[in-house]
N, C-alpha and C positions, 0 to 999 in steps of 0.2 A: 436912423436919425443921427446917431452920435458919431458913428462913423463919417459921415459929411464931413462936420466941423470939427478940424484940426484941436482949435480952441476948449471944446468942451470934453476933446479926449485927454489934452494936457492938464485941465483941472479935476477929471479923473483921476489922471495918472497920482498927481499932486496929491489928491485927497489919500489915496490907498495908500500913498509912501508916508504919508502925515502920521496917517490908522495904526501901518505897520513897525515903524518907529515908535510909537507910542506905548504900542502891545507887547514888544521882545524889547528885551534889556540883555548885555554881553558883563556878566559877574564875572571880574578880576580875583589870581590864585588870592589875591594878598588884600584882597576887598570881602568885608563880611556886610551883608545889605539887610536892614528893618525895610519890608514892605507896609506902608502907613496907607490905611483907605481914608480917605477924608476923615485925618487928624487921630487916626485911631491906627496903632499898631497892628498888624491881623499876621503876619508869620517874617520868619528869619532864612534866609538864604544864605549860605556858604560860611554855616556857624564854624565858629575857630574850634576844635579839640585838639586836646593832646596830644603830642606823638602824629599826629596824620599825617600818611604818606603823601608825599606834592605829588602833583596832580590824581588826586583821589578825595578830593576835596567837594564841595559843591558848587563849583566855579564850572560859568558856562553859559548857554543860552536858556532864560528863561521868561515868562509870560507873564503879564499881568491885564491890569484890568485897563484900557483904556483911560485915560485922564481923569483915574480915578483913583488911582495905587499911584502915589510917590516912591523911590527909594531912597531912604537914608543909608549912605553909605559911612562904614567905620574900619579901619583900618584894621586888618588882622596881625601887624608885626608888632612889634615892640618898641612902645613910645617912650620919650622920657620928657621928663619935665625937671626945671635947672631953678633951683632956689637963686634969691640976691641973696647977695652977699650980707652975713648979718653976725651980729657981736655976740660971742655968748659968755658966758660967768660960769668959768668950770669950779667946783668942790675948793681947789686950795686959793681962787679969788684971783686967777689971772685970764685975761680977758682974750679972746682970741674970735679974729675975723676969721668965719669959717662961707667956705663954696661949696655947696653939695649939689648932688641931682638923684632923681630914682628913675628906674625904668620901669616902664607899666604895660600889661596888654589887658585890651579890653575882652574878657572872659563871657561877659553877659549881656551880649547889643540891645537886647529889650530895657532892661535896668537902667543901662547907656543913654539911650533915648527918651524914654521917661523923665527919667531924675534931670538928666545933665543937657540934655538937648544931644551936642554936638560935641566933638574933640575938644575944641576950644574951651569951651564950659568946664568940661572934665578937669584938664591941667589947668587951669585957673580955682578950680576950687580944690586941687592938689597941693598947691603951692605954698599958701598958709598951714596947710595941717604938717607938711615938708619940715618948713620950719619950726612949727610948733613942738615936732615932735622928735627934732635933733635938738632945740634948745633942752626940754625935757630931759631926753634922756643923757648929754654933753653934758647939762647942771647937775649931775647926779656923780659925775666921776672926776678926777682932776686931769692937769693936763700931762701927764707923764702915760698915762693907761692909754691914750689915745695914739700913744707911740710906739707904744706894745702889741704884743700879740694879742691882748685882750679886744684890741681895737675890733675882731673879727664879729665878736660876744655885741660889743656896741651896736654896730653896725645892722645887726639881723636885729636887736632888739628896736632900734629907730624902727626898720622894713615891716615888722610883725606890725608894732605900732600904726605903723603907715597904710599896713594892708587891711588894718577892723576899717578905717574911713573910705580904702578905697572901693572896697566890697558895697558899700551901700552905692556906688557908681556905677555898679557890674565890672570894674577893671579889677585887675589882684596884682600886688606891686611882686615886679621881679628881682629888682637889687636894687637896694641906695648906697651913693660913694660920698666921700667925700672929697674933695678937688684938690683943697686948699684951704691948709690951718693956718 
């Protein structure tokens, strides 16, 4: 019967490539994927660890459920997020426009997903604690130590600071610089 009409083999054809598409998803080295079943989390594809050898990762072809598993995809490399530019009041009372950024990776894509949604989310609610937490610890020394060796001490003390807020995001901050005193 279906053999006949051309037509109803085409929307066969159609249907299966719809099904098949739907079913298999191609995970990227540098793509870590939340599979979401109707608005709910249920497993992690091509989680980022430590040290892992490229291509020995979880990237590759894999299966879900029919139009019923979304994938959130999240970046496995290392992001940064770039503060504006803002004034700070160091210890001996002189004022200095300071540029910084931190770099971050996302450690915990479920965490990720939950709390923050998406990327965007994530570095937006970066940003302010960024700042927050260079004005902090900038107000605590004067402006000569910033020109020193000590700047090293500063520096990691902002990153720790930075990295108790980013933990509740599932990301773990890798380095904060500053640009531009």
């Amino acid at each position: 019967m279906f053999t006949r009409s051309p037509i109803a083999l085409a929307l066969i054809g159609i249907a299966a490539l719809i099904l098949l598409g739907s079913t298999l998803s191609i995970v990227p080295e540098t793509q870590q994927g939340v599979i979401v079943r109707f608005g709910q989390p249920v497993r992690i594809v091509n989680r980022y660890v430590p040290n892992e050898e490229y291509g020995r990762t979880g990237a590759g072809l894999i299966a879900r459920i029919p139009f019923a598993e979304q994938i959130v995809w999240i970046d496995k490399r290392v992001l940064s997020v770039e503060m504006e530019r803002q004034q700070v009041l160091s210890t001996d009372q002189l004022r200095l426009q300071v540029d910084a950024f931190a770099r971050y990776r996302i450690v915990d894509p479920l965490r990720m997903v939950i709390t923050a949604r998406t990327e965007e989310n994530l570095t937006d609610a970066l940003k302010p604690n960024l700042g927050s937490a260079l004005r902090n610890e900038l107000g605590k020394r004067p402006f000569a130590e910033l020109l020193s060796p000590e700047r090293s001490v500063v520096m990691n003390n902002i990153r720790i600071g930075l990295d108790r807020v980013a933990r509740q995001y599932g990301a773990e901050i890798v380095d904060v610089q500053i640009k531009k005193a």
